[in-house]
MARBA-3410 file (N, C-alpha, C, O; in Angstrom, 1 decimal):
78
-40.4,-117.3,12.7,-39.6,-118.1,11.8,-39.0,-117.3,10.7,-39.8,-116.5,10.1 ~ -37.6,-117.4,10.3,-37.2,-116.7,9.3,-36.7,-117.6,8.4,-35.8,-118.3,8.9 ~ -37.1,-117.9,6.8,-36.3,-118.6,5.4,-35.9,-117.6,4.8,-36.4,-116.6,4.3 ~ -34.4,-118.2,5.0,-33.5,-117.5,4.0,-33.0,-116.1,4.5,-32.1,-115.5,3.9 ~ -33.5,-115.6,5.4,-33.9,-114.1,5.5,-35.0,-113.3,5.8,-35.0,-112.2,6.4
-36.2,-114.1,5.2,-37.3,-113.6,5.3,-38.3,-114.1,5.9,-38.8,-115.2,5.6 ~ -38.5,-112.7,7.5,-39.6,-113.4,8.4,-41.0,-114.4,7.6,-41.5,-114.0,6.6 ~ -41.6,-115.9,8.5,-42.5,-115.8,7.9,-43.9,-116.1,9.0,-43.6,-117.0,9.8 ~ -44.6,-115.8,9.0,-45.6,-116.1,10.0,-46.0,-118.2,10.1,-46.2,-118.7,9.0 ~ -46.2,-118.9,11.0,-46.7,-120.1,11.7,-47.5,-120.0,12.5,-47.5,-119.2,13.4
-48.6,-121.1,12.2,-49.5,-121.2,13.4,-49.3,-122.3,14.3,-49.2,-123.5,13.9 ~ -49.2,-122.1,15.6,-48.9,-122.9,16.6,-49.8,-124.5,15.9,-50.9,-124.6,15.3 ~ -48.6,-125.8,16.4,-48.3,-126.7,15.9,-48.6,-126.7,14.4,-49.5,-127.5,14.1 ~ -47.8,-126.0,13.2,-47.2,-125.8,12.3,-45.8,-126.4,12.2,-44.8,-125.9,12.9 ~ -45.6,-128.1,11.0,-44.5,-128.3,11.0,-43.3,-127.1,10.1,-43.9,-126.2,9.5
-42.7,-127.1,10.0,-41.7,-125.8,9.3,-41.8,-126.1,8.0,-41.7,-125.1,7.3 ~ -41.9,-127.4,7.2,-42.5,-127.4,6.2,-44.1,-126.8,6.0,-44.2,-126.1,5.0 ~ -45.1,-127.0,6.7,-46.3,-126.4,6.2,-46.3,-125.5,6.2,-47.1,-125.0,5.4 ~ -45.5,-124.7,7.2,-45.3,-123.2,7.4,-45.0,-122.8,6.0,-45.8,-122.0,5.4 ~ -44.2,-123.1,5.5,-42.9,-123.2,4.4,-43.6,-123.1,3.1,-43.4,-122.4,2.1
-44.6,-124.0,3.3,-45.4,-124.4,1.8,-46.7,-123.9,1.7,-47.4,-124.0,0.7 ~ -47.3,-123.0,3.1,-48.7,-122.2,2.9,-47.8,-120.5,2.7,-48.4,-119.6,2.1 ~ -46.8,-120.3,3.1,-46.2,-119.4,2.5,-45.4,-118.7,0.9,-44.8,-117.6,0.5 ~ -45.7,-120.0,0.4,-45.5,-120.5,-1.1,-43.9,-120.9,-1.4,-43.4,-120.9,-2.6 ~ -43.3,-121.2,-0.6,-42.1,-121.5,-0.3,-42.3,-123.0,-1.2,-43.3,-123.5,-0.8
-41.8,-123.7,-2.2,-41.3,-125.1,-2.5,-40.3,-125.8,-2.9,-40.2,-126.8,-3.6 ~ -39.2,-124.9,-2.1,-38.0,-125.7,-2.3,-37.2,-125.3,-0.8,-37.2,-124.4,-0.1 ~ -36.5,-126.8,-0.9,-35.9,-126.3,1.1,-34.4,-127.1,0.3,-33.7,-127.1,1.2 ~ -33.8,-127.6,-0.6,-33.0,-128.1,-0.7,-32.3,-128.2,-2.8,-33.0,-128.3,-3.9 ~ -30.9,-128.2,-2.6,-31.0,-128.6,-3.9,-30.1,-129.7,-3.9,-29.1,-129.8,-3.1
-30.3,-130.8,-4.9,-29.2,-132.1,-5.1,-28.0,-131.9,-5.1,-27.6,-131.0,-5.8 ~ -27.0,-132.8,-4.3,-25.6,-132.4,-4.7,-25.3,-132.3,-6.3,-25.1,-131.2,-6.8 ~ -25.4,-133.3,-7.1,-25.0,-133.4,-8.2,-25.6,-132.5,-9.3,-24.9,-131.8,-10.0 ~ -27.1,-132.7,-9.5,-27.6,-131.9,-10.6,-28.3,-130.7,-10.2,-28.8,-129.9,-11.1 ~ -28.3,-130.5,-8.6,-28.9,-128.9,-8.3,-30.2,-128.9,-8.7,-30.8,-127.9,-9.0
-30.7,-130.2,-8.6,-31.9,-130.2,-8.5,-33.1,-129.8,-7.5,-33.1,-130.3,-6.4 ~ -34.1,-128.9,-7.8,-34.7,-128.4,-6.1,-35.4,-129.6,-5.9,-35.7,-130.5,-6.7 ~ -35.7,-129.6,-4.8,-36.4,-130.5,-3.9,-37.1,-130.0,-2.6,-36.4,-129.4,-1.8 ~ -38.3,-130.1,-2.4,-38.9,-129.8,-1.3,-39.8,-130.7,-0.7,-39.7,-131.9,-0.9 ~ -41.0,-130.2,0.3,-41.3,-131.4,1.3,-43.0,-132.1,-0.1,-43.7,-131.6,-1.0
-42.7,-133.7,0.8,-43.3,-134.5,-0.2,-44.0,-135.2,0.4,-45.2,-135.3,0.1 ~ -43.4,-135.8,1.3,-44.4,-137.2,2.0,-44.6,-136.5,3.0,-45.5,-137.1,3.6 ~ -44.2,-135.4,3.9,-45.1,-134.9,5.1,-45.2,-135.7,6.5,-45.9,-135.6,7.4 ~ -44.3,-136.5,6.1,-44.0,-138.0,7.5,-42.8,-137.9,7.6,-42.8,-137.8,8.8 ~ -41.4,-137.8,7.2,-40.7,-138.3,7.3,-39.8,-139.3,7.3,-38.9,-139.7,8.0
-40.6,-139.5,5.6,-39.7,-140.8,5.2,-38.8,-140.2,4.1,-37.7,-140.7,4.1 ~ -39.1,-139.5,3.2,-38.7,-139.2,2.3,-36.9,-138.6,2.1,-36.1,-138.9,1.2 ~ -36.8,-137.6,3.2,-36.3,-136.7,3.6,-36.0,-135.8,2.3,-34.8,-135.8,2.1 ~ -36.6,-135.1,1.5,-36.7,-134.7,0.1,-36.8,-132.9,0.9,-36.4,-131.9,0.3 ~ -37.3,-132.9,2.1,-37.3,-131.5,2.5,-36.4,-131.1,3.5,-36.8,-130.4,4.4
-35.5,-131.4,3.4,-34.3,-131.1,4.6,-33.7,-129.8,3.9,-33.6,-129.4,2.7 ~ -33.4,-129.4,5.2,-32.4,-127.8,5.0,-31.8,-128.0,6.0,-31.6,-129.0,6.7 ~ -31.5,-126.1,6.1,-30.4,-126.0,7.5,-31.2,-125.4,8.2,-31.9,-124.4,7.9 ~ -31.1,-126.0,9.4,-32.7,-125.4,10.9,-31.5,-124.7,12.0,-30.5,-125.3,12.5 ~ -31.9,-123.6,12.3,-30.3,-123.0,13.4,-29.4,-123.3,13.2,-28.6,-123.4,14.1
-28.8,-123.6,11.7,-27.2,-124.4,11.6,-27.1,-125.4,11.4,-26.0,-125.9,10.9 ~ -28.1,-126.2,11.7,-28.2,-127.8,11.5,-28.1,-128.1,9.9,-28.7,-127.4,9.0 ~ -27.5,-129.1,9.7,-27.8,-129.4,8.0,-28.5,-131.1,8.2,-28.1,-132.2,8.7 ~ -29.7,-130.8,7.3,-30.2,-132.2,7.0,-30.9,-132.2,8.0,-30.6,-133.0,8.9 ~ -31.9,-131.0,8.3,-32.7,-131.6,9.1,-34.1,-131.8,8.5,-34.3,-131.4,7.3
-35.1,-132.3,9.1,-36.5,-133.1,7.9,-37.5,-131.9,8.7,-38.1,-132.0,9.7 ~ -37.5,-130.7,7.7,-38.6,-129.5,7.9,-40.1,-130.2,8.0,-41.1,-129.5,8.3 ~ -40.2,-131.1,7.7,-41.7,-132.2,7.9,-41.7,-132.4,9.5,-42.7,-132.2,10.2 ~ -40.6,-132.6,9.9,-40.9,-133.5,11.5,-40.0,-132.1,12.5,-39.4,-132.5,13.5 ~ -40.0,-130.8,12.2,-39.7,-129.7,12.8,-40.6,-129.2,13.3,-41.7,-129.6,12.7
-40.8,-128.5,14.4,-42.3,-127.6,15.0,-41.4,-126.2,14.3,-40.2,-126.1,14.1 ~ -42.6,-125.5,13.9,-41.9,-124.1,14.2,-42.6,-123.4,14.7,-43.9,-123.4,14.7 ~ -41.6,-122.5,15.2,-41.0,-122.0,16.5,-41.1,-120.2,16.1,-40.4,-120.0,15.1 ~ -41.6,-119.2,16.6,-40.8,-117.9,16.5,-39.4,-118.3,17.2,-39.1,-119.0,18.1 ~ -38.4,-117.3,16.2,-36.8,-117.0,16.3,-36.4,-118.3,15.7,-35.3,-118.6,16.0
-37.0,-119.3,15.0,-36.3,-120.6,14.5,-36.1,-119.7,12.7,-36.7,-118.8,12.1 ~ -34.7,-120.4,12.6,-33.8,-119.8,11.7,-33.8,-121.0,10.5,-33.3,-122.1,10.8 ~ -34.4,-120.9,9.0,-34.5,-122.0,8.4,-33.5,-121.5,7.0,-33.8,-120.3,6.7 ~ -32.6,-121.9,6.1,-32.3,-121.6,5.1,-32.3,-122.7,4.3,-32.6,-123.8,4.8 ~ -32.0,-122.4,2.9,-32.4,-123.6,1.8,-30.7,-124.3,1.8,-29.7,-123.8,2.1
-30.9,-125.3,1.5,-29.6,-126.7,1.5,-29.4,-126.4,0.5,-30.3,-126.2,-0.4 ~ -27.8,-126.2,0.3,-27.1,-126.5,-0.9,-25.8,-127.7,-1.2,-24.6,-127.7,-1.5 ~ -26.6,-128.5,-1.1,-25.3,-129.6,-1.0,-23.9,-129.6,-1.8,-23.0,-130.5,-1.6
END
């Protein structure tokens, strides 16, 4: 898995948030308006407070992602 650029190691069934957050990663997104960081919170999938861009995707919920070696994660900038 690579954030931002930089490879990071996952252990099989690792969501891309925990990956994210035992790597000391805590931010996957910033607010449109005040550029506020935001990263993962509730770890379910309700919040969506941890979304980025996964392969291109924007707004996806790095809580409910497997990761994957070659999965591509960067930080949201709305």
């Amino acid at each position: 898995m690579v954030f931002d650029g930089r490879p990071l190691r996952a252990r099989d069934g690792d969501s891309v948030a925990s990956a994210l957050l035992a790597a000391g990663v805590r931010v996957t997104r910033q607010t449109p308006v005040s550029g506020t960081p935001r990263g993962p919170w509730c770890m379910m999938g309700a919040c969506f407070d941890c979304v980025a861009i996964v392969d291109g995707r924007r707004g996806v919920r790095t809580c409910m992602t497997p990761a994957r070696e070659g999965l591509r994660v960067d930080t949201q900038r709305d």
